[in-house]
Structure formats: C-alpha cells, structure tokens
NUMI-695648 format. One record per residue: x, y, z of N, C-alpha, C in turn; residue in three letters. Coordinates in pm, whole numbers, plus 32768, in hexadecimal, padded with zeros to 4 digits. Atoms other than C-alpha are relative to their C-alpha. Layout:
% NUMI-695648
XYZXYZXYZALA;...
This chain:
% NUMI-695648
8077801980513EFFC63707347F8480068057UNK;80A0800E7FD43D72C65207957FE57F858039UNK;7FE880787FDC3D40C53708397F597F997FC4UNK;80AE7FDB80303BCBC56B079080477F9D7F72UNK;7FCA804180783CB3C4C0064C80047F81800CUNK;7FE580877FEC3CD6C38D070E7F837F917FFBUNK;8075803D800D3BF2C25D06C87FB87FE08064UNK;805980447F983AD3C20007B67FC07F877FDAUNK;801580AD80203ABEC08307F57F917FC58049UNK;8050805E7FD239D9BFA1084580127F848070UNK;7FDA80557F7E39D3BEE2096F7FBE7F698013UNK;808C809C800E396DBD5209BF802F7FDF8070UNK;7FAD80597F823998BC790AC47FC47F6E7FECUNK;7FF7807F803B39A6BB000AB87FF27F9F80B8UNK;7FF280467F65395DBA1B0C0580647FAE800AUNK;7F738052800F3A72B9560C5980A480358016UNK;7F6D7FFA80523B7CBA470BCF8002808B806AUNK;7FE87F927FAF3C1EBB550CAF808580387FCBUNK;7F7B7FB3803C3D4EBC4D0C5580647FD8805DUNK;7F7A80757FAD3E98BBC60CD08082808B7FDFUNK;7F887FCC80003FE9BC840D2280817FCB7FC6UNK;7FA480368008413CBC570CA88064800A8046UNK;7FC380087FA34216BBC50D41807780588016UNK;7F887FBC7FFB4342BC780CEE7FCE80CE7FEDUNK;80067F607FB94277BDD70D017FEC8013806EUNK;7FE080067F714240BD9D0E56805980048050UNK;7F9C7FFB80034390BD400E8280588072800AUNK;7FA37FAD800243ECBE690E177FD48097801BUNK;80427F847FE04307BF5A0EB8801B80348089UNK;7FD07F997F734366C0460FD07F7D801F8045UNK;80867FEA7FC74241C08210A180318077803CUNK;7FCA7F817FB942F7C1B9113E7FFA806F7FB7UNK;80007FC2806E430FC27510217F5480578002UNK;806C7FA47FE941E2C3B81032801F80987FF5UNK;80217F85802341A7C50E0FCA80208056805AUNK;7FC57FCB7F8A424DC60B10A37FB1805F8027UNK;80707FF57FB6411EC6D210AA7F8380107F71UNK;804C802C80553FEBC63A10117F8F80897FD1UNK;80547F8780283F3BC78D0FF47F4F7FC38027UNK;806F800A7FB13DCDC7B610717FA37FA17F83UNK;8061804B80993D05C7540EDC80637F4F7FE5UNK;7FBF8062801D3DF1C5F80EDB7FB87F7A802DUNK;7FE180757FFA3DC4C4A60EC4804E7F7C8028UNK;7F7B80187FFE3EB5C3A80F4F7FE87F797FC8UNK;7FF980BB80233ED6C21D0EA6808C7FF1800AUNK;7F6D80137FB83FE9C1B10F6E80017F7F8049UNK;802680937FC43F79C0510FCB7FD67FA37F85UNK;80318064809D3F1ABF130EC07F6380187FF4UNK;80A2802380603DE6BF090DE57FB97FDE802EUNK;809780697FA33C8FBE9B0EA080347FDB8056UNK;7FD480167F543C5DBE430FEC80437FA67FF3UNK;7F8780527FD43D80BD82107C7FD57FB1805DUNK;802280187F9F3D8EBCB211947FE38018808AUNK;801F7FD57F703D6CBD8D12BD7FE280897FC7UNK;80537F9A7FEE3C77BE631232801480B37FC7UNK;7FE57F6A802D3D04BF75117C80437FF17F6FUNK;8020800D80A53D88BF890FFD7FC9807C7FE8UNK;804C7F9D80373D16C0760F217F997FCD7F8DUNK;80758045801C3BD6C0490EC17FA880747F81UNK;807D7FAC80663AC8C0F30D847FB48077805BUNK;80707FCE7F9839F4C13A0EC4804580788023UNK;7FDF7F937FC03AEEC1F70F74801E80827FB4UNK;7FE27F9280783B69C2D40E4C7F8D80507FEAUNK;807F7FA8800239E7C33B0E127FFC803A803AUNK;7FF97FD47FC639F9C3860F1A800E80908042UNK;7FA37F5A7FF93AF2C4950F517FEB802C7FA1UNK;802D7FC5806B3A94C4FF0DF17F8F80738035UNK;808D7FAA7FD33955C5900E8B801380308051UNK;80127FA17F9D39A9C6180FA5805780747FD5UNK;7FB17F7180393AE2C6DF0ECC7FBC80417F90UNK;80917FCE803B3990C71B0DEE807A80327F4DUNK;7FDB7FF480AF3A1EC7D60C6E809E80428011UNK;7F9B7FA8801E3B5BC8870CC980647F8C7FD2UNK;7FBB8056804F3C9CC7EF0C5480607FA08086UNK;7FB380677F9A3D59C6AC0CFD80627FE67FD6UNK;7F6F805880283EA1C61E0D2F7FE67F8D8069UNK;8016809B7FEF3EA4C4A00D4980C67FF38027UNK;7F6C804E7FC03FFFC41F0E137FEA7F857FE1UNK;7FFB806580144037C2D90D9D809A7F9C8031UNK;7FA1804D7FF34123C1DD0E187FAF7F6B8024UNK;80288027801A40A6C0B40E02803F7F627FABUNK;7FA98090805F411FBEF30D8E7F7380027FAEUNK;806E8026807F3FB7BF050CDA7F937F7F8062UNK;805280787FDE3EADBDD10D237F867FF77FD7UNK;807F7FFB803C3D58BDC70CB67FE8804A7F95UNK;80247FC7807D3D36BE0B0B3B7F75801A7FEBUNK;80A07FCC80103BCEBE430B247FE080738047UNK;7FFA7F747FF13BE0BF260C2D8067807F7FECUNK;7FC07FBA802B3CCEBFC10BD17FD480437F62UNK;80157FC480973C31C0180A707F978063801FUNK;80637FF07FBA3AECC0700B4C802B80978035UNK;7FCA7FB47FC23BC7C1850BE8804680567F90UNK;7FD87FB2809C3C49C1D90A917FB5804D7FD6UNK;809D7FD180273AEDC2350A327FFB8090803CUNK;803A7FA27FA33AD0C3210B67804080857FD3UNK;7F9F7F987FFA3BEEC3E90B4D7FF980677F41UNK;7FF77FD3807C3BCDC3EE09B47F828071800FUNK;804F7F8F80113A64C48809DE7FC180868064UNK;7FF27FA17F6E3ACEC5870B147FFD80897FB0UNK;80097F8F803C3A4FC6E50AB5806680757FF8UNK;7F787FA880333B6EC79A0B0880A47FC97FFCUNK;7F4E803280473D04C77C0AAB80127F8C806AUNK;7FA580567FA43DB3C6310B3F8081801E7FC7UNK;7F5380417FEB3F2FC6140B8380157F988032UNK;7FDB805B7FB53FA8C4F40BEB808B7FF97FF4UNK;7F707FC97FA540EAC4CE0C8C80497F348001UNK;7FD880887FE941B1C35F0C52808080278062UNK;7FA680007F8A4269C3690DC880777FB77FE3UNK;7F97806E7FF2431CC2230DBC7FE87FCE7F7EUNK;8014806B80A24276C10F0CBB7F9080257FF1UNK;8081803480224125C0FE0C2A80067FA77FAFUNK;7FC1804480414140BFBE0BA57F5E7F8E7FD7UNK;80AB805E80144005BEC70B0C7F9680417FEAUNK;80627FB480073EF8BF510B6B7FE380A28015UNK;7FFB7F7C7FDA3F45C0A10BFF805B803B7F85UNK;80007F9F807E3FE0C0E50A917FAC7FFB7F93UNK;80A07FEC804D3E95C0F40A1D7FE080528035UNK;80267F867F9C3E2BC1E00B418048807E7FACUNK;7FD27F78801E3F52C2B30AD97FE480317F84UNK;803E7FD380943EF5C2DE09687F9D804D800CUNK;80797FC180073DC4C37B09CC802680C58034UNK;80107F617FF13E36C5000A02802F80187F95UNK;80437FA980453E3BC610094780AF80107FF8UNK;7F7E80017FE63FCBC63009A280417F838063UNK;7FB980487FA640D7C50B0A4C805B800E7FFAUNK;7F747FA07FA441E2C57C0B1A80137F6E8019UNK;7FA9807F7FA842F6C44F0B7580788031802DUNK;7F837FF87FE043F9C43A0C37805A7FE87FC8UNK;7F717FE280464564C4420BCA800E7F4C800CUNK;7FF080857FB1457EC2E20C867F7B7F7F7FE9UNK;80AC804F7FE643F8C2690C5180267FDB7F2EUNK;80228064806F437FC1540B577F757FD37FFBUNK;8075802B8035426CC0F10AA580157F5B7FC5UNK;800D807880324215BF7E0A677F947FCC7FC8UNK;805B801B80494149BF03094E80037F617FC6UNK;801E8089800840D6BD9009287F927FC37FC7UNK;8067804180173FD8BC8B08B27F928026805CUNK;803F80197F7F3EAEBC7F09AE80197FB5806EUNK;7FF2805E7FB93EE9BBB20AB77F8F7FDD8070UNK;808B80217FC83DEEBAF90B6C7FFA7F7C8060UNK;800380727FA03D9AB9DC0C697F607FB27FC7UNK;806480547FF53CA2B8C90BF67FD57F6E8040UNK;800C808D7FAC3BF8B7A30C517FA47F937F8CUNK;803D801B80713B7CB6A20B5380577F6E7FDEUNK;7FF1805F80523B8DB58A0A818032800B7F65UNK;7FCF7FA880953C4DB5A509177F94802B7FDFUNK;80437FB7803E3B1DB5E308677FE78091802FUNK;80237F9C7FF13AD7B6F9094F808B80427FFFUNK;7F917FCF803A3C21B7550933802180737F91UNK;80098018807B3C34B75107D87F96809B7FD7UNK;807E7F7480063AF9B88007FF80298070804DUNK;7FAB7F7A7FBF3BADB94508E28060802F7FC1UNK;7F9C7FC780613CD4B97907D87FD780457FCFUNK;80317FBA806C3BDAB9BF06EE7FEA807B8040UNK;80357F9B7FE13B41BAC007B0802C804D8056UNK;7FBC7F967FEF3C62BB7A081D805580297F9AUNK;7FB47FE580B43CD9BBB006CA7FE4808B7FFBUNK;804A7F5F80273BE2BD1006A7807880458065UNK;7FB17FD07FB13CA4BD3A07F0806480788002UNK;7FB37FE2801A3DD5BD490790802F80BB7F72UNK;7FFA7FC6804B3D85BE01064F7FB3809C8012UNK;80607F907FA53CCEBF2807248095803D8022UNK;7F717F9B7FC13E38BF6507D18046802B7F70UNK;7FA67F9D80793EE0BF9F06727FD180497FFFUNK;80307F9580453DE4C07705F9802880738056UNK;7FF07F6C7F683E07C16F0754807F7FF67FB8UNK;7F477FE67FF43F98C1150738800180737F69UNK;7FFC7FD980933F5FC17505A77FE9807E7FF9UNK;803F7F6680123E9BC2D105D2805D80488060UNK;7FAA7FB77FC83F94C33506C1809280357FD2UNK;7F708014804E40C8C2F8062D803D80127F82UNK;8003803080764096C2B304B980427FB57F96UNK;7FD9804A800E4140C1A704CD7FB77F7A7F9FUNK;806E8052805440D0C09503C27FDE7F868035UNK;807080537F773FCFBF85044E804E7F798017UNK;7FA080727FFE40E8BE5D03D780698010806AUNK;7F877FDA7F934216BEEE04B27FEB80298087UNK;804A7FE87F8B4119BF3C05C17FF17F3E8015UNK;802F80887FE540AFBDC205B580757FAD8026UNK;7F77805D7FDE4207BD4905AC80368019806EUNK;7FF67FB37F59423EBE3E06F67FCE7FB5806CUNK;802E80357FBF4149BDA307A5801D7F647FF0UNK;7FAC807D800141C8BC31075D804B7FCF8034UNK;7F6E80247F8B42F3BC4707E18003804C808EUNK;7FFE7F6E7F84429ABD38090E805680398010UNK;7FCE7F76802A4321BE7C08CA80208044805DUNK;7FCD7F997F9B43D3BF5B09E58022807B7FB4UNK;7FC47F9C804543F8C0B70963802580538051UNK;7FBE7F8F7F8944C2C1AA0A4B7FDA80917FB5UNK;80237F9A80234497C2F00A52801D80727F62UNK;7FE57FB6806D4554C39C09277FA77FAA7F7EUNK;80598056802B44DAC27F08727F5E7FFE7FC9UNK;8098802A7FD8437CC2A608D57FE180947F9FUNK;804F7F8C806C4379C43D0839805C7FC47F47UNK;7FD98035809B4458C3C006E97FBF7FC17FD2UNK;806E807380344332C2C806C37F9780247FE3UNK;805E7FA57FFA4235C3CE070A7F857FDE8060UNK;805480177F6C41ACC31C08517FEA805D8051UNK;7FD27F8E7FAF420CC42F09118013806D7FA9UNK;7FF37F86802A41F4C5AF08B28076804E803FUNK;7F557FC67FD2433AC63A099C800B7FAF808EUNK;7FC880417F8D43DAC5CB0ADE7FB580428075UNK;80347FD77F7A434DC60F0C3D807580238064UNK;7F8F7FBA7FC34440C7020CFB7FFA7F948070UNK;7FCA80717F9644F9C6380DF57FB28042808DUNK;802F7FC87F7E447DC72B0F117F757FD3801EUNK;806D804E7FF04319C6870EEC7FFC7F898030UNK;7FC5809B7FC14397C5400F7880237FEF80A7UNK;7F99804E7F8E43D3C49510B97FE77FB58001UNK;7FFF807E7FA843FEC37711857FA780188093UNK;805B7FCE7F9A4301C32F127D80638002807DUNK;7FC37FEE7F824384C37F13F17FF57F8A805EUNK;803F804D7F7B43A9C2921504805E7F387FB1UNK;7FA2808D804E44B2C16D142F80317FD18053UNK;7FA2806C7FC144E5C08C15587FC77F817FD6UNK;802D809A7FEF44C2BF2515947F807FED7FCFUNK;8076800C7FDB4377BEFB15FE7F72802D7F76UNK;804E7FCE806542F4BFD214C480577F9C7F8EUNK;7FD28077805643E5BEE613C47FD97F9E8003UNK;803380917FEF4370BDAF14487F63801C7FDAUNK;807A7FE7802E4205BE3214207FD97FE77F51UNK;7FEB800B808C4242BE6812AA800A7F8D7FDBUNK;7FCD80A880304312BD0D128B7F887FC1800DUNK;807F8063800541BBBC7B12EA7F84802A7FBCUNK;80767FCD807040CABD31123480337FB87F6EUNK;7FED802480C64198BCD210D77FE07F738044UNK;7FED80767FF741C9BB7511797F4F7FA87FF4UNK;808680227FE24028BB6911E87FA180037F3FUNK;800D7FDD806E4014BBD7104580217F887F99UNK;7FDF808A803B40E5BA940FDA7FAD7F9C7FF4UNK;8068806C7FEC400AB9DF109C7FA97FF27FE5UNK;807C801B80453EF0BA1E100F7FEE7FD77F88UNK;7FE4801780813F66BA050ECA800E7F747FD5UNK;7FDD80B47FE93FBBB8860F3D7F8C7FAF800AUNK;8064802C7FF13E65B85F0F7D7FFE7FD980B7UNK;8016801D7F543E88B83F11257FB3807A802CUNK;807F7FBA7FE53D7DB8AF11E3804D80658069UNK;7FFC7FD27FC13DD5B9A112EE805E7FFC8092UNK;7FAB80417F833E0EB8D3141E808B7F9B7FD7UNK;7FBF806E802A3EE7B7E61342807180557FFDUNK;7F9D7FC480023FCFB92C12F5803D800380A4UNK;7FC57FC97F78400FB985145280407F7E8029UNK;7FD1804B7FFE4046B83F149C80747FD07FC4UNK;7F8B801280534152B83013A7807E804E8012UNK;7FB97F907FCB41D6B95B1405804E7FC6809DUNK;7FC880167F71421EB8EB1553806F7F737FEFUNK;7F8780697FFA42BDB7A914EC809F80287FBBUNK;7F937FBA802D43B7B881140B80328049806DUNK;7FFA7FB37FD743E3B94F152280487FA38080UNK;7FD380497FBC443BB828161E80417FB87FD4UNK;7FCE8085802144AFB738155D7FAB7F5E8025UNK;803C80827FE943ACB61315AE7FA680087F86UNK;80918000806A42EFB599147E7F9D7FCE804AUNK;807C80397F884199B54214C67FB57FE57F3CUNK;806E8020808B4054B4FC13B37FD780807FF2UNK;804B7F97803C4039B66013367FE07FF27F6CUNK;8011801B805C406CB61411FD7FAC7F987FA4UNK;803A80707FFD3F66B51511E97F6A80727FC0UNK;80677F9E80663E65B668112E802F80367F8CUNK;7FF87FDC80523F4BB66110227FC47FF17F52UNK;8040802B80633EB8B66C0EE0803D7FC47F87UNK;7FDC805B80393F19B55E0DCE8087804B7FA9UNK;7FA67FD980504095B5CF0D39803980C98028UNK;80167F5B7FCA409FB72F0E4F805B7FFD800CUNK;7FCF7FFC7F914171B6AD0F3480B480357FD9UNK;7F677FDC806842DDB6E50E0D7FE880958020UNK;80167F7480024230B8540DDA800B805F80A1UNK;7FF67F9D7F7A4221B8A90F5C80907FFF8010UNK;7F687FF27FF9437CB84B0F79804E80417FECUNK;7FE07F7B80334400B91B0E9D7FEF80788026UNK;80187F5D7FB3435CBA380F288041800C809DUNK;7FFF800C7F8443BAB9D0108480B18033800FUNK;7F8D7FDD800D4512B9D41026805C80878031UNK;7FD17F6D7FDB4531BB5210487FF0802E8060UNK;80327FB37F464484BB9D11A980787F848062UNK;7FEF80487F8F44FFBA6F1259806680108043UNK;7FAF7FF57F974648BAE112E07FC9807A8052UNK;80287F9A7FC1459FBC1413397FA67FD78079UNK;8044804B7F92448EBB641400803D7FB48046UNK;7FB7804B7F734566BA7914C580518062807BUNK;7FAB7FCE7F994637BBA015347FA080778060UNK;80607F9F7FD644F8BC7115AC7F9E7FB58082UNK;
C-alpha cells in the first residue's frame, strides 16, 4: 500500500511523562541481529526509542537527519528494534510517512511498541521468516500524585487510539480487535504478521546476519546495556546502577538500591532474573 494512505498524527508531550520499554520486549530482543548489507539510501533503527542511557537510541533528530542527506530518492528502513519512546516514535512515524520517495522497511528481528509504529510507515514491509512484531497499550514512566495520575490516563487515551488507527489503515483490521490486541500485548510472528496484513512478504533469509565478533567481552557488554535499561526503568540513577551491578557481580550487597523508586524494586527483579547468571559468569 502507499504509505501516503496512512494517517498523519498529531504529536504532544506532557512534563513528567516519558516513553517506557517493555520488559519482556527487551527480553526478547537480540541486539545482533542486522541487515547483511544495508545498501547506501538506508536507514538503520536497531537500538530502543529516544536517547538511552549512554547516548545513543534512535532519535526524530537523527532520522531527519539521514532523510536529508538521502534527499527524494527511495529508502529502506532496517528495523530491529524492543521499541521505547512512544512519542518519538510517532514523531519518526511522521518522517518516514511524509518521505518523498518509496520506503521499504525491513522487520530484521522484532519491531515491537514503538518501532511497530516506525514500521507501518512504508510504502512496502518485508519480515523475516523468524521476526515479530509487538503491539501494545502505550507504556510510559510517570511521576505524580493520583490526581495527576488520574490526567495522565486521560491523556494517553488519543494515544493509544492514534496506534489503532495506523495499525487499522494498514491492515484493515477492525478498531475493536485492534484494541483488544493491544490489551493483552500482541506478538505477531512473521507468517502471522503478512496473514494479518502487517507485513506485505517475507525478507529473503540472505539479507540477514549476525553481527561478527560473539565473544565474551561483546555478550557481557549487551547483558549490561539491557540490565543499565532495567535500571532505569526502576528509577536508579546511574551511579546507583553500576553500583548494583557490581554487587550482583561480587556478591556483596551494599545501599544501591536505596534510588529505588516506590514499588520498582519487585519489577527490577524480574528483569534481573534473566542476565544474572550471565553476569556473574563474565
């Protein structure tokens, strides 16, 4: 389909409220996973939603970016991607929707949250045989008192109802069974994803690799990037992760956990669950 068919949304932003990852797309994101050759007119979103904590993310900015310097001819967008910042991520929706010439985009591994909003935006989407799309509520990080609370629900409601409409014009899927999708957070694998009409055909396997260089030293890197991702999500500042990190890593507790934020400390756990034999043995 045109990707010219798809709706163009409106964007807000709210102080307080920031786009939040899930936990279990993170979980289940390969960071290795990349385009075997990204071609010269390409794009790559292969990292979470808005800047991260060490400075990189995919960002509105950067996408303009490369938009302009690959000026009107046609792009392919690589996506792999756990998602994270819904706003920008819609922001980036925008870009790609009003890009003068053809997009492809290419679902590597996952695009999952926010980066299946990104992918909706070409003109054609290619997935892998193996790759998934994950479609959810918004998810978000606030700070507040019920009443303000209570205003932040309200006013991610349009939100939410912004991702059907994209999911809706893509698919033509109806806006109830889209809503009920996102509710329960929705994994759609690849065959899945074209029977649904997320996806237009499969992305030949020969377009695929694994990045080079799978020792130690590069695993443990990863294990701490998702782990430095938890932590933020816990509300710990920086020095409080590392600090934490190191006591998992020795075995001595200490007061890291002393920046957690009120009802985190269950949610980091959980997440911790999955790296931590990996990090002790690294």
């Amino acid at each position: 389909m045109s990707k010219r068919k798809l709706p163009k949304v409106a964007l807000g932003a709210r102080p307080g409220v920031q786009g939040d990852l899930s936990p279990r797309a993170l979980q289940r994101w390969s960071p290795d996973v990349r385009a075997a050759d990204p071609g010269e007119a390409s794009i790559s979103v292969l990292d979470p939603i808005g800047a991260d904590p060490w400075g990189e993310g995919v960002t509105a900015r950067r996408i303009s970016a490369a938009l302009r310097a690959i000026g009107e001819r046609p792009v392919t967008v690589n996506i792999n991607s756990p998602g994270g910042d819904f706003f920008e991520g819609l922001a980036i929706y925008n870009l790609l929707r009003e890009h003068a010439g053809t997009v492809t985009v290419n679902i590597l591994g996952i695009a999952a949250s926010a980066a299946s909003v990104i992918a909706m935006a070409g003109d054609e989407v290619r997935i892998a045989r193996a790759g998934f799309l994950m479609i959810h509520n918004t998810w978000i990080m606030a700070a507040g008192d019920r009443h303000a609370l209570a205003e932040v629900c309200e006013w991610l409601a349009p939100f939410d109802a912004t991702a059907i409409d994209i999911y809706a014009a893509r698919t033509g899927i109806g806006r109830d069974e889209l809503a009920a999708m996102l509710d329960r957070e929705t994994w759609i694998g690849g065959q899945a994803a074209l029977d649904q009409g997320f996806a237009d055909s499969f992305l030949p396997a020969d377009q695929l690799e694994t990045a080079p260089g799978d020792g130690a030293p590069a695993a443990s890197m990863r294990a701490e990037r998702r782990f430095d991702l938890l932590a933020r999500r816990a509300g710990l500042t920086n020095s409080a992760s590392r600090a934490l990190l190191r006591e998992l890593r020795t075995g001595r507790p200490g007061a890291a956990h002393d920046g957690l934020q009120p009802g985190a400390a269950a949610d980091l756990e959980q997440g911790l669950a999955a790296l931590l034999e990996d990090l002790r043995t690294r």
